[in-house]
C-alpha positions as CSV (number, residue, x, y, z in Angstrom):
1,X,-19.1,39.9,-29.0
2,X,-20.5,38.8,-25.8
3,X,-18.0,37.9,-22.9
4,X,-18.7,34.8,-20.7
5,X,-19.7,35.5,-16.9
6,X,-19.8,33.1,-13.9
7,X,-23.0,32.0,-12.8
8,X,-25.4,29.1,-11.6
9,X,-27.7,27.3,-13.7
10,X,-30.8,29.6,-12.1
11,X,-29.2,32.4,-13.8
12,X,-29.7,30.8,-17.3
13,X,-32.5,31.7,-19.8
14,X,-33.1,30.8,-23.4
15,X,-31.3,34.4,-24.1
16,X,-28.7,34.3,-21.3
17,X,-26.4,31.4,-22.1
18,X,-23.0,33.4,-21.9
19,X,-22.6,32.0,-18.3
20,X,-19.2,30.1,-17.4
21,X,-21.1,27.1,-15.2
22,X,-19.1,25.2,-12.6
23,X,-21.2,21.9,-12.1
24,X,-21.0,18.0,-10.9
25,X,-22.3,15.1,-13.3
26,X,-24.2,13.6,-11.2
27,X,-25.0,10.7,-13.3
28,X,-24.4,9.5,-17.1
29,X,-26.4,6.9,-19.6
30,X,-26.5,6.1,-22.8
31,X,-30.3,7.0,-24.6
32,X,-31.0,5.3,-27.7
33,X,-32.6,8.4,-30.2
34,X,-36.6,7.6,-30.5
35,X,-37.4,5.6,-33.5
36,X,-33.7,5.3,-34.1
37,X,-32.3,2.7,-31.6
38,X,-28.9,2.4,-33.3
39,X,-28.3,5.8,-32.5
40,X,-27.9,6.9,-29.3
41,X,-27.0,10.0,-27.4
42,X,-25.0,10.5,-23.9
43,X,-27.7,11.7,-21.4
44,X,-26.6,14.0,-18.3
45,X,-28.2,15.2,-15.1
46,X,-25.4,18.0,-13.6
47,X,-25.8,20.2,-10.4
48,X,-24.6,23.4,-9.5
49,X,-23.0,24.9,-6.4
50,X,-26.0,26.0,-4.7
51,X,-27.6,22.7,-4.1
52,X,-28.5,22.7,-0.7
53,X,-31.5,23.0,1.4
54,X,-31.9,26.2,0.3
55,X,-32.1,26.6,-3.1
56,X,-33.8,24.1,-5.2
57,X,-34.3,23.2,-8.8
58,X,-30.5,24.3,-9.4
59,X,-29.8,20.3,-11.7
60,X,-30.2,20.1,-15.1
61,X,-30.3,17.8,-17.6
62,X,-27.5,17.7,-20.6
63,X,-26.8,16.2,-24.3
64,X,-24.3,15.1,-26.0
65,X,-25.1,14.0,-29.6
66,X,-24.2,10.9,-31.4
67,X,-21.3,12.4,-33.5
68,X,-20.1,14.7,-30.2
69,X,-19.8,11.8,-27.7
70,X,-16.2,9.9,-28.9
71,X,-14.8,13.4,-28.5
72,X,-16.5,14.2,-25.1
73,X,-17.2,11.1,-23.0
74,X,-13.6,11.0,-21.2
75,X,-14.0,14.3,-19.7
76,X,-17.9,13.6,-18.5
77,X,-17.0,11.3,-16.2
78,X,-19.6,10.6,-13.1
79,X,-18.7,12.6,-9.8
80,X,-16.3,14.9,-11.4
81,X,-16.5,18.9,-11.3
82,X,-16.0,20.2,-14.7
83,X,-16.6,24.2,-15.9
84,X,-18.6,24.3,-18.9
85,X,-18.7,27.2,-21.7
86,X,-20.0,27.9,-25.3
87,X,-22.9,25.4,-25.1
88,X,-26.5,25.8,-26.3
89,X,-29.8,26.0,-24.7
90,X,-32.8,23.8,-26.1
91,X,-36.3,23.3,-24.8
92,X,-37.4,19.8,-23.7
93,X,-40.8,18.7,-23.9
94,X,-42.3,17.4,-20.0
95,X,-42.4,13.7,-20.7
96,X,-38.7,13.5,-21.6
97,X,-37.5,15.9,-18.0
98,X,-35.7,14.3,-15.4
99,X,-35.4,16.9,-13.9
100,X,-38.3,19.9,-13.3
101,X,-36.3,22.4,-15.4
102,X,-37.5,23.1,-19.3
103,X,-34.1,23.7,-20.4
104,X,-31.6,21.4,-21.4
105,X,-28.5,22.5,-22.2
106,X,-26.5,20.9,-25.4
107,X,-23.1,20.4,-26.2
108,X,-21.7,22.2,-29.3
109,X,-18.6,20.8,-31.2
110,X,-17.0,24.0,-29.9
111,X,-17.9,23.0,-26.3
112,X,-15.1,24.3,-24.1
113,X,-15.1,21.8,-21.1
114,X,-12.1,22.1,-18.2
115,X,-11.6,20.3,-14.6
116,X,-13.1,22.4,-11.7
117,X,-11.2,21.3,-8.8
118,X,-12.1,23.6,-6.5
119,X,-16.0,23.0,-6.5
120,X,-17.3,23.2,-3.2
121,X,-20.8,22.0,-4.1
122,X,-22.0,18.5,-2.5
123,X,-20.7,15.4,-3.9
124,X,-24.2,14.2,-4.6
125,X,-26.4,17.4,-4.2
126,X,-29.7,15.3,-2.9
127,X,-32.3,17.4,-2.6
128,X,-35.2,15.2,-0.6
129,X,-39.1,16.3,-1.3
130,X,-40.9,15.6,1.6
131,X,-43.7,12.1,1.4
132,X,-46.7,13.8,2.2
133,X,-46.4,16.5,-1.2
134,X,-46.1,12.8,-3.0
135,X,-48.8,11.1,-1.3
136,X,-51.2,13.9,-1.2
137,X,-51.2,14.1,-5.6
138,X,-53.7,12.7,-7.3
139,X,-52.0,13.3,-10.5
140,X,-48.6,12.0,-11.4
141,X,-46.0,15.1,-11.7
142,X,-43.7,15.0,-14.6
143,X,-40.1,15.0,-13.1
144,X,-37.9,13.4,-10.8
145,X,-36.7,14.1,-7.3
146,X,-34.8,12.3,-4.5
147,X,-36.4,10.5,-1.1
148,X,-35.3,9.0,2.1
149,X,-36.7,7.5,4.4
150,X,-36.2,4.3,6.4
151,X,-38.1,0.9,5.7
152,X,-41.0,-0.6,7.5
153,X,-41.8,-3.2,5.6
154,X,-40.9,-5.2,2.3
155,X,-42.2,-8.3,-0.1
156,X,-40.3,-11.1,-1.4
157,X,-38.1,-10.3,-4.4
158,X,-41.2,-11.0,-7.5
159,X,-41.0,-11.2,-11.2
160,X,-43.0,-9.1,-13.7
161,X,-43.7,-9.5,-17.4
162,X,-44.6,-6.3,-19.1
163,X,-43.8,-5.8,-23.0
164,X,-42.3,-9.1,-23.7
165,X,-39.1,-8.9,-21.4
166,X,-39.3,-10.2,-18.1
167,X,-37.7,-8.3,-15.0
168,X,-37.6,-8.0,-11.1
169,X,-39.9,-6.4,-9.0
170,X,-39.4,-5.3,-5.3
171,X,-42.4,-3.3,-3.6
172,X,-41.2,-1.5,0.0
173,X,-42.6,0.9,2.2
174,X,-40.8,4.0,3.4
175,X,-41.9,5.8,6.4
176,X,-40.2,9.8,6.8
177,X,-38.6,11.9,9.4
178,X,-42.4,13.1,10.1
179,X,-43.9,9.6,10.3
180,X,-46.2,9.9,7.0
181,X,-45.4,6.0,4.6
182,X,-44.6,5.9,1.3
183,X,-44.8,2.9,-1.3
184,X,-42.2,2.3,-3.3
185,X,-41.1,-0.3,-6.0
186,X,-38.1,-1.2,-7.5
187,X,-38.0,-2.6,-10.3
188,X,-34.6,-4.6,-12.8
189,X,-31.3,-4.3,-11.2
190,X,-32.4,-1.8,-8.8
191,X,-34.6,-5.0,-7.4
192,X,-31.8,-6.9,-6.9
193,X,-29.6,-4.4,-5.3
194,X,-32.0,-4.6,-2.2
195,X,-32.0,-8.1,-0.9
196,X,-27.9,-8.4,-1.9
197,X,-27.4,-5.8,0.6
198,X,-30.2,-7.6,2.9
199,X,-27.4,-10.7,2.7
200,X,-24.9,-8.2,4.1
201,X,-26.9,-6.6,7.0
202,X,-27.5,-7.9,10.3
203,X,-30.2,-5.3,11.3
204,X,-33.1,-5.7,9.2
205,X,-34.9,-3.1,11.9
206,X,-33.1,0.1,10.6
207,X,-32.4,0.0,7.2
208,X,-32.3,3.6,5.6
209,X,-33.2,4.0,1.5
210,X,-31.9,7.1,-0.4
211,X,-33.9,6.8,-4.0
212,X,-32.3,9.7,-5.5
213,X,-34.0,10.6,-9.2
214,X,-36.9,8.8,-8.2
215,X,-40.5,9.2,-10.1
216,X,-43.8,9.1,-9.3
217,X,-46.7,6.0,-10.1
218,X,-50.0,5.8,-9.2
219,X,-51.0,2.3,-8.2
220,X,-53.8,0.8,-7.0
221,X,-55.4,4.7,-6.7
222,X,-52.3,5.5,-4.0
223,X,-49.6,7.8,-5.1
224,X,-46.4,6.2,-5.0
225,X,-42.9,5.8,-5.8
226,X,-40.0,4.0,-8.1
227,X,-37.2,3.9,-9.6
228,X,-36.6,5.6,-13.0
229,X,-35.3,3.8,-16.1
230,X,-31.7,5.1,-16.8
231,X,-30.9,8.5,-14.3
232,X,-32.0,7.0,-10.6
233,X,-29.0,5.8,-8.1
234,X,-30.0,3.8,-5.0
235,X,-28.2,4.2,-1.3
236,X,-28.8,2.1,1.2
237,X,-27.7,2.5,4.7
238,X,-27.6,0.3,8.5
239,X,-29.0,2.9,10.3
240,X,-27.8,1.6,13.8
241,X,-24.2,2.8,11.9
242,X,-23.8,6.5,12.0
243,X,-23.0,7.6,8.4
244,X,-19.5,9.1,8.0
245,X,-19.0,8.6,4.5
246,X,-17.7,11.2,2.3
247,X,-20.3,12.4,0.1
248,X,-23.2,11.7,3.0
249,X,-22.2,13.4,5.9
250,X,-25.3,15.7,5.6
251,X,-27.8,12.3,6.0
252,X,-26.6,11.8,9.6
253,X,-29.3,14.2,10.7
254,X,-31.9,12.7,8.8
255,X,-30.5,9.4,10.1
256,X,-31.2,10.4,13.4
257,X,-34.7,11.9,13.4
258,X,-35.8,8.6,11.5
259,X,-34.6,6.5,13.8
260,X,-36.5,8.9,16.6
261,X,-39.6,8.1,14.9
262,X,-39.2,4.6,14.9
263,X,-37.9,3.8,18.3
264,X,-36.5,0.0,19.1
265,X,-39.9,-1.4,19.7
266,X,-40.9,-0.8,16.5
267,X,-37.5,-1.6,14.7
268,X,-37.9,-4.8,16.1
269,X,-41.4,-5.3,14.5
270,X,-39.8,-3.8,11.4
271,X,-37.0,-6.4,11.4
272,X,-40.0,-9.3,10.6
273,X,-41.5,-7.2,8.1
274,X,-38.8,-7.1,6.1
275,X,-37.3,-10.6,6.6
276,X,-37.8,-12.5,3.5
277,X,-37.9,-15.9,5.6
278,X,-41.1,-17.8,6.0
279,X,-42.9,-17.5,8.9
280,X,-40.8,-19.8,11.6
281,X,-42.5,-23.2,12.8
282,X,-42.4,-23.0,16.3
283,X,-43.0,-26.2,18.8
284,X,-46.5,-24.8,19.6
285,X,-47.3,-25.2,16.2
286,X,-47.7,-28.7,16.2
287,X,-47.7,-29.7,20.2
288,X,-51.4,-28.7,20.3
289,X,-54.7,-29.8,20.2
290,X,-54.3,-31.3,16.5
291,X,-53.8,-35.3,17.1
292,X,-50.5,-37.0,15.7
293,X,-51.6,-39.2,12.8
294,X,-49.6,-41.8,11.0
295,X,-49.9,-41.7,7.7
296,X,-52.1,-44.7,6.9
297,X,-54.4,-43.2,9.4
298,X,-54.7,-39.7,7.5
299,X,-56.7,-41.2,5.2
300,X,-59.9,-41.9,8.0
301,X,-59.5,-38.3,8.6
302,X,-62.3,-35.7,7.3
303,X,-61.2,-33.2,5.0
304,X,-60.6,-29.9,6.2
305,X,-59.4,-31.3,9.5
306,X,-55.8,-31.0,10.5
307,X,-53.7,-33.6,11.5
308,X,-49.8,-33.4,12.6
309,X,-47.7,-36.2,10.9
310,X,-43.9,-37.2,11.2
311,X,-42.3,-38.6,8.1
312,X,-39.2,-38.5,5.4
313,X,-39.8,-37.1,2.0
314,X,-38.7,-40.3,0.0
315,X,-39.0,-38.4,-3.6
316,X,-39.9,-35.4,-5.1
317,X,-42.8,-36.1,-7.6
318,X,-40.8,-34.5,-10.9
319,X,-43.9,-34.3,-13.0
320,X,-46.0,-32.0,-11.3
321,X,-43.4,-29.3,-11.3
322,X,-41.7,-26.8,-8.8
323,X,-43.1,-23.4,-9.7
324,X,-45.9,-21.6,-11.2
325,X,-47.4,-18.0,-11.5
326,X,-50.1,-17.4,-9.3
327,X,-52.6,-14.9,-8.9
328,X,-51.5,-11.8,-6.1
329,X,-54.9,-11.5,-4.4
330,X,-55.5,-15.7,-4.0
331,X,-52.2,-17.2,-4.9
332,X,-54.5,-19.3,-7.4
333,X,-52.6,-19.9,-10.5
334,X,-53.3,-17.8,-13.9
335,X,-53.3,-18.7,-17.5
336,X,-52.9,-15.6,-20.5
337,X,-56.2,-14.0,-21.3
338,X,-55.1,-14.4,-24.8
339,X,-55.0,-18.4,-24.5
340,X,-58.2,-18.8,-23.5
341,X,-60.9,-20.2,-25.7
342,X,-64.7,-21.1,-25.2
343,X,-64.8,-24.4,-26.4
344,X,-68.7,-24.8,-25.9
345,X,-71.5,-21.9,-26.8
346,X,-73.3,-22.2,-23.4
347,X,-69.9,-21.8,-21.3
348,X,-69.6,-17.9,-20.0
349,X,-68.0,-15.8,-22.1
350,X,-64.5,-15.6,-20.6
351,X,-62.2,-11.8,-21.0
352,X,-59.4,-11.7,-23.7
353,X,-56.8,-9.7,-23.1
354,X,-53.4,-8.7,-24.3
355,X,-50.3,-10.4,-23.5
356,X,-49.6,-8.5,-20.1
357,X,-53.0,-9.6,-18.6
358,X,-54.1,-13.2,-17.2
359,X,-56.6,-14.6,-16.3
360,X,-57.5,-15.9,-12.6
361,X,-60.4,-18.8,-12.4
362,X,-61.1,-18.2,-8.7
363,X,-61.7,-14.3,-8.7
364,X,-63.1,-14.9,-11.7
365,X,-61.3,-11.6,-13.2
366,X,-57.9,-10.1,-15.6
367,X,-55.6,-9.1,-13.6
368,X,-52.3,-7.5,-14.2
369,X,-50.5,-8.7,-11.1
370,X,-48.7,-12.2,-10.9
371,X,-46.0,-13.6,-8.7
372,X,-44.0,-16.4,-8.8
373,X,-44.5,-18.9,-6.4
374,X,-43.2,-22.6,-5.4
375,X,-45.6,-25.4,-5.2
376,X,-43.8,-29.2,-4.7
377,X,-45.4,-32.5,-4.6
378,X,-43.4,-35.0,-2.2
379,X,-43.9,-38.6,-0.8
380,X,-43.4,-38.8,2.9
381,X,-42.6,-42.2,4.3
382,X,-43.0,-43.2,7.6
383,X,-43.3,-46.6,9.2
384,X,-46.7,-47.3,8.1
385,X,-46.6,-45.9,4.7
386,X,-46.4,-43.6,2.1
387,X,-48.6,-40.3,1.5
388,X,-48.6,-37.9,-1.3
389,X,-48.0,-33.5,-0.1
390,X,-48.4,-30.3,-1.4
391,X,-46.0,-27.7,-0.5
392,X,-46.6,-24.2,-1.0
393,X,-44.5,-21.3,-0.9
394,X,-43.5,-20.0,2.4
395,X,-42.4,-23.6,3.7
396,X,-40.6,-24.2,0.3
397,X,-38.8,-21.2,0.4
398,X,-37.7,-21.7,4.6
399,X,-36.2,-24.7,3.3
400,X,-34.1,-23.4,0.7
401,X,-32.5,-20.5,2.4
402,X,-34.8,-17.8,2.0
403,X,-34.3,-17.5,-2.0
404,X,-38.1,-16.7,-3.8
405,X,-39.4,-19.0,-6.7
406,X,-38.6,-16.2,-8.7
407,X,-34.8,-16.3,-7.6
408,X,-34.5,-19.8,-8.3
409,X,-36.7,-19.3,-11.9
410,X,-34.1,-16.7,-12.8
411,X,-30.7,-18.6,-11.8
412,X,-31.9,-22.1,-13.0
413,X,-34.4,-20.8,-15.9
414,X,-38.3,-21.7,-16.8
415,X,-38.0,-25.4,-17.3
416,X,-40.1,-27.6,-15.0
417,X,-37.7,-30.6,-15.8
418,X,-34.9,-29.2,-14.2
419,X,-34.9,-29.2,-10.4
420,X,-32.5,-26.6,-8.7
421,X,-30.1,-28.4,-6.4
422,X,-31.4,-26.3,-3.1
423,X,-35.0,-28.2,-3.9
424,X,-33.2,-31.8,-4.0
425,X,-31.4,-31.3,-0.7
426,X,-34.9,-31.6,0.9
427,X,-35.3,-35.2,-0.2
428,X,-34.4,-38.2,2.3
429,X,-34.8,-35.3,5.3
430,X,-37.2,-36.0,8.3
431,X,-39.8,-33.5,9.0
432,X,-42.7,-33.0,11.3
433,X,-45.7,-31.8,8.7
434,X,-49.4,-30.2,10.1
435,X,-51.1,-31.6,7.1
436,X,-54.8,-31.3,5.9
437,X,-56.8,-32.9,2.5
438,X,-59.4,-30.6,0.3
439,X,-62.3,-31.0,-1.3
440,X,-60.3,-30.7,-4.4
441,X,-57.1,-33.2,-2.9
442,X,-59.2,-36.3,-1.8
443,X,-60.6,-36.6,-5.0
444,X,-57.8,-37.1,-6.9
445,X,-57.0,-41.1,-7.4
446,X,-53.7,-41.1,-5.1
447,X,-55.4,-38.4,-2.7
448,X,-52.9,-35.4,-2.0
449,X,-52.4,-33.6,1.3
450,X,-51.8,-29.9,1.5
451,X,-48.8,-28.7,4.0
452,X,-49.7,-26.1,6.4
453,X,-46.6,-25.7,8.7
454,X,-43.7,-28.1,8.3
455,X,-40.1,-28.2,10.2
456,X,-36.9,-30.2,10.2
457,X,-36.0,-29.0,13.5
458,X,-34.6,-32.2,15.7
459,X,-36.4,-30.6,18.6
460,X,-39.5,-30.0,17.5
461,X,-39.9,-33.5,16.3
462,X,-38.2,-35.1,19.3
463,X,-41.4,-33.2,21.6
464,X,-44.1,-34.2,18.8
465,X,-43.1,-37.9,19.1
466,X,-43.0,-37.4,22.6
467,X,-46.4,-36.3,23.3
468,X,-48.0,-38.8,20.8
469,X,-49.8,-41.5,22.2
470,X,-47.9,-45.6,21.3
471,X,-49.7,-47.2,18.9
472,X,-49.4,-50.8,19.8
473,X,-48.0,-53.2,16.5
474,X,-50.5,-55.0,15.0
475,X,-48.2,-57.7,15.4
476,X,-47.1,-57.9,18.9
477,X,-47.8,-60.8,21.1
478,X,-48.2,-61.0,25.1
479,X,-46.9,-64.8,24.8
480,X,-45.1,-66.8,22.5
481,X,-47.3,-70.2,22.8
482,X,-50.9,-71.0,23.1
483,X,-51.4,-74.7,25.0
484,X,-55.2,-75.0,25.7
485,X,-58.6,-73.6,24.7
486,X,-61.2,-74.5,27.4
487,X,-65.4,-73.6,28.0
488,X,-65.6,-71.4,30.8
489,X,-69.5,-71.0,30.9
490,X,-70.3,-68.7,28.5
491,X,-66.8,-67.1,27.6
492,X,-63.0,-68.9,26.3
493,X,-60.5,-69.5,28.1
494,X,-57.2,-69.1,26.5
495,X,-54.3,-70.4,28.3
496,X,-51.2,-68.8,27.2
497,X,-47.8,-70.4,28.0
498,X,-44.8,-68.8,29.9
499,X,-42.0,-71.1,31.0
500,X,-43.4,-70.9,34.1
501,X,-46.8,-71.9,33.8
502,X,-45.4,-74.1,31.0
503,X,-43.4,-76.7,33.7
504,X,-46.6,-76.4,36.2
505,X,-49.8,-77.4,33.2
506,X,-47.2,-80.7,32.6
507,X,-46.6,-81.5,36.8
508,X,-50.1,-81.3,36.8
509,X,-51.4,-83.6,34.3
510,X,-48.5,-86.3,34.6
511,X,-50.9,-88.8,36.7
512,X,-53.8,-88.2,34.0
513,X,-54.6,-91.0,31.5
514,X,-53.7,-91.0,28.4
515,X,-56.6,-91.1,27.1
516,X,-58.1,-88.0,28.7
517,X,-54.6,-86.0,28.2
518,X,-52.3,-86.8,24.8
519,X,-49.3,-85.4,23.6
520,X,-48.9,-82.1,25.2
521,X,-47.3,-80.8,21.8
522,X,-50.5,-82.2,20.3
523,X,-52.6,-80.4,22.4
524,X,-50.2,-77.6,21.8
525,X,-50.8,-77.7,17.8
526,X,-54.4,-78.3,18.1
527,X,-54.8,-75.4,19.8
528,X,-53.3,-73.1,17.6
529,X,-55.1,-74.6,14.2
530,X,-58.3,-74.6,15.8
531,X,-58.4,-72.1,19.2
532,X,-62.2,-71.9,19.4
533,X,-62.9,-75.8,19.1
534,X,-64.6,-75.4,22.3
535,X,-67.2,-72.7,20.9
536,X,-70.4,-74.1,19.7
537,X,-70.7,-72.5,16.1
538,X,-74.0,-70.3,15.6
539,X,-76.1,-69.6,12.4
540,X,-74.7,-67.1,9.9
541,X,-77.9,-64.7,11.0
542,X,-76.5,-65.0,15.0
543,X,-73.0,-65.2,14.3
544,X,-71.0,-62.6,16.6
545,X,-68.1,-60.5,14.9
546,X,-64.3,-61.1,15.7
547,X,-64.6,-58.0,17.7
548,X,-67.3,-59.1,20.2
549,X,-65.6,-62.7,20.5
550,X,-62.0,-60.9,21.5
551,X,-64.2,-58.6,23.7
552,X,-65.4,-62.2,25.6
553,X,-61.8,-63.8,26.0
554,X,-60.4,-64.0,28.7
555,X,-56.4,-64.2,29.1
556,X,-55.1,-66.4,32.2
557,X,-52.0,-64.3,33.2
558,X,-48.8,-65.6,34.3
C-alpha cells in the first residue's frame, strides 16, 4: 500500500498521485457538462506554494462532479488553503485548459480534504507573462495566464450581439513595465466593472489593470487580449495610491516601474484618452470666423457651410428615435444581412449573412462590428423661428452625463417610444449650436441641420451673443409720425415728426391760407395713405424697385 508524501503540483505525474498537496482555490464556477446543461460540475483553478517569480506553471485546474459537489462545496471555498489527498489524475484535452498544465486533478468520493492554515503561498499567486511573448504570436495559444499593465487609452462602454444574447463590450489598451501596448477587451460583467470603478476614481491618468486568467484573441490580424468566460478576476488599481493591500503587496514594484514609463506628461494625455466624456466645447469653438446666424437666416446658407446659432430646444421630435446601431468604421447605420432582399433583378446583388453580420450601405460591406450610438432630432427656437437638428453621439452623450447609448439602451430597454429621463432634461435648455445642412438634410421637406459642437455653458453663449453683429427689427421706427411728402428735384422728401419739429412745421404755416395749407392732421393722414403722392408714376417696363426708391429718400433729421 502506497503512503502519501508532501509535495507540489510539479511533482505530480499520471503515475505519481500519492502526494499530500497543500494549495489555494484561487477561483470557483459552476460548468454546465457539454450537451448536458442541466448537469453541471464545480470547476477549480488551485495554486501551490511555489508560485512566485520563480517557478511557473505550478496552478492547476480541478473537478468536482455533479453527484460530489453537495458534499464538497463548503470546504472549497475561494481564497482558502486546504490540503488535499486520495484524488485522481485525468487528462484534459487543450481547448478545455485554463490553465497550461494537461492534468486535471478529480475529486474522488473518498477525497480527504482539511484546512491548511499555515500556507505561506501568495494570496493570489499572479504569475504576469510579459506583452511582447503575447503580441509577437501569430497563433492563439491555448491557456490562460495573468497581465498587468496600466491603461493608455479606452472606448466608450459598447454593446455586442453574438449568438442571440446580447452583452457589453469594453476595448482598452495596456502599455507594460517595458513600454510595449497591448489590446485588450472586456467583455459582460467584466465590461461594466471598468467604468463603475471609473465613477470612483479621480485620476483617470494612472489607472493600473491586473487581468488575471486572461486569454488570448486575434483581432483585426493583432494579437490581443480578454477576459475569459467563467475562471478570469479583474483588479484595478489608482496608481498615484501606493498599493498596501493584503494579497498585493508584491504589485507595488510593478506599480512603480509603470508609472516610470509613463511619466506625468503623458498621464495627463492618458487621463483624455480614457475619459468617456465628449470632446468639451470650448469658447473658441464657436467665437471664430463661422458667422452667427438666426435661424430664419440658416436657410439662405449653402450646404456644407457652417453657421453658429443660439436657440432653445422647444421639443424633442419622438418619432425619429434616440438610438440606433451604427457601423464602427463610418458611424452609418446597419440593417441584418439576413433582412435584406433584392426587390428588382437589375439592383446589385447585395451579401446575406447570418444573424451576427450586418450590413453597412456606405462601405458598401458585412461587417461584424456595430456600436450603439445616440442620434436626436430637436426643434430649436429662437426669436425668429423654429429649425429642425440632428444630434449625434458625442454631444448627446456630454449632455447626459457621460452615460453611452448603450448604457441608456440597457437601463431603459430597446423601445424607441420610451425616452429615458436624462434625454428629456435637455428640452426647454438654451444652447449655443455650430450647425451645418447636407446634401442629404436640405432635401428633406422640413430641412434638418446636423450639430457639430453644441454647449449650454452660460458663458460661452454670453461671448457668442456678444460678438454677433444687431440685427435691426424689421419693425422698428426712427419716428413715430410722418406729416409731409414733398418733390425735392429728382428724390422725396419725407418729413418725419418729432415734438420738436412738430410745434415749429405748425408756427410756420399759421399765416398760410387755407387753401394752400388744410388741416394739419389732414395733411398728416394723407401722408401716411399715400407717402409718394408727389412721385410721378412710371410704366411697368421703367418702374424702379422698392429697394432703389428707399435708396433715393431722403430723411430730414430732427
Amino acid at each position: 500500500m502506497s503512503t502519501f508524501v508532501s509535495g507540489y503540483i510539479n511533482d505530480l505525474s499520471a503515475v505519481k498521485d500519492n502526494i499530500k498537496l497543500r494549495v489555494r482555490i484561487l477561483r470557483t464556477w459552476m460548468q454546465p457538462v457539454f450537451s448536458k446543461p442541466n448537469i453541471s460540475n464545480m470547476e477549480m483553478i488551485v495554486v501551490d506554494e511555489q508560485a512566485s517569480h520563480l517557478f511557473c506553471n505550478t496552478r492547476m485546474q480541478a473537478t468536482v462532479r455533479t453527484a460530489l459537489v453537495n458534499g464538497f462545496k463548503h470546504q472549497l471555498e475561494e481564497g482558502s488553503a486546504i490540503t488535499l489527498q486520495r484524488y485522481s489524475l485525468g487528462e484534459i484535452q487543450p481547448k478545455y485548459r485554463i490553465v497550461k498544465r494537461g492534468l486535471r486533478l478529480s475529486f474522488l468520493s473518498n477525497t480527504i480534504i482539511e484546512k491548511c492554515p499555515d500556507y505561506t503561498g501568495s494570496l493570489y499567486g499572479f504569475d504576469f507573462r510579459p506583452s511582447r511573448t503575447i503580441t509577437d504570436l501569430k497563433t492563439e495559444e491555448d491557456g490562460q495566464f495573468d497581465v498587468i499593465g496600466q491603461v493608455v487609452a479606452c472606448e466608450d462602454l459598447d454593446n455586442y450581439d453574438k449568438n442571440g444574447p446580447a452583452g457589453k463590450k469594453k476595448p482598452i489598451t495596456l502599455i507594460d513595465p517595458e513600454g510595449n501596448e497591448l489590446s485588450c477587451t472586456l467583455w459582460g460583467s467584466y465590461a461594466q466593472q471598468f467604468p463603475d470603478f471609473l465613477n470612483k476614481c479621480s485620476d483617470y491618468g494612472k489607472i493600473i489593470v491586473v487581468l488575471q486568467l486572461a486569454m488570448m484573441k486575434v483581432w483585426d490580424g493583432k494579437m490581443c487580449i480578454q477576459n475569459g468566460f467563467n475562471a478570469t478576476r479583474l483588479y484595478l488599481f489608482n496608481g498615484k495610491d501606493t498599493i498596501s493591500t493584503d494579497g498585493f503587496r508584491d504589485l507595488e514594484a510593478i506599480r512603480q516601474s509603470l508609472l516610470a514609463v509613463q511619466g506625468n506628461e503623458n498621464s495627463e494625455n492618458t487621463a483624455s484618452r480614457i475619459s468617456t466624456a465628449s470632446r468639451n466645447s470650448t469658447k473658441e469653438d464657436f467665437v471664430s470666423k463661422v458667422p452667427m446666424k438666426c435661424t430664419a437666416e440658416l436657410l439662405d446658407v449653402g450646404h456644407g457651410v457652417p453657421s453658429i446659432i443660439v436657440g432653445t430646444i422647444s421639443a424633442i421630435q419622438e418619432e425619429e428615435g434616440w438610438w440606433y446601431l451604427g457601423c464602427r468604421t463610418c458611424r452609418k447605420k446597419v440593417v441584418k444581412s439576413s433582412d435584406i432582399v433584392d426587390l428588382e433583378n437589375e439592383t446589385p446583388p447585395k451579401p446575406s449573412g447570418g444573424p451576427n453580420e450586418w450590413w453597412c450601405s456606405k462601405c458598401k460591406a458585412t461587417v461584424t462590428g456595430v456600436k450603439t450610438q445616440f442620434r436626436l432630432q430637436v426643434r430649436v427656437q429662437d426669436d425668429t423661428g423654429t429649425v429642425s437638428v440632428s444630434i449625434f453621439n458625442e454631444e448627446v452623450q456630454a449632455m447626459v452625463d457621460n452615460m453611452t447609448a448603450y448604457q441608456l439602451v440597457d437601463k431603459y430597454g430597446k423601445s424607441d417610444g420610451l425616452f429615458p429621463p436624462e434625454i428629456m432634461d435637455i428640452v426647454d435648455k438654451k444652447f449655443v449650436f455650430k450647425v451645418l445642412i447636407d446634401e442629404y438634410g436640405i432635401k428633406k421637406l422640413m430641412p434638418v441641420f446636423n450639430v457639430m459642437r453644441m454647449s449650454n455653458d452660460a458663458d460661452i453663449i454670453q461671448s457668442v451673443c456678444a460678438t454677433a453683429t444687431p440685427r435691426k427689427p424689421e419693425n422698428e421706427a426712427t419716428s413715430s409720425k410722418v406729416v409731409n411728402v414733398t418733390p425735392l428735384g429728382n428724390h422725396l422728401l419725407l418729413l418725419f415728426v418729432t415734438p420738436q419739429n412738430e410745434l415749429k412745421n405748425a408756427g410756420a404755416k399759421r399765416d398760410e391760407t387755407s387753401t394752400d395749407t388744410g388741416s394739419l392732421e389732414k395733411r398728416k393722414a394723407n401722408a401716411v395713405e399715400n407717402p409718394v403722392m408727389g412721385y410721378q408714376e412710371e410704366s411697368n417696363a421703367t418702374k424702379k424697385t422698392k429697394l432703389e426708391m428707399l435708396k433715393e429718400i431722403k430723411v430730414e433729421k430732427p
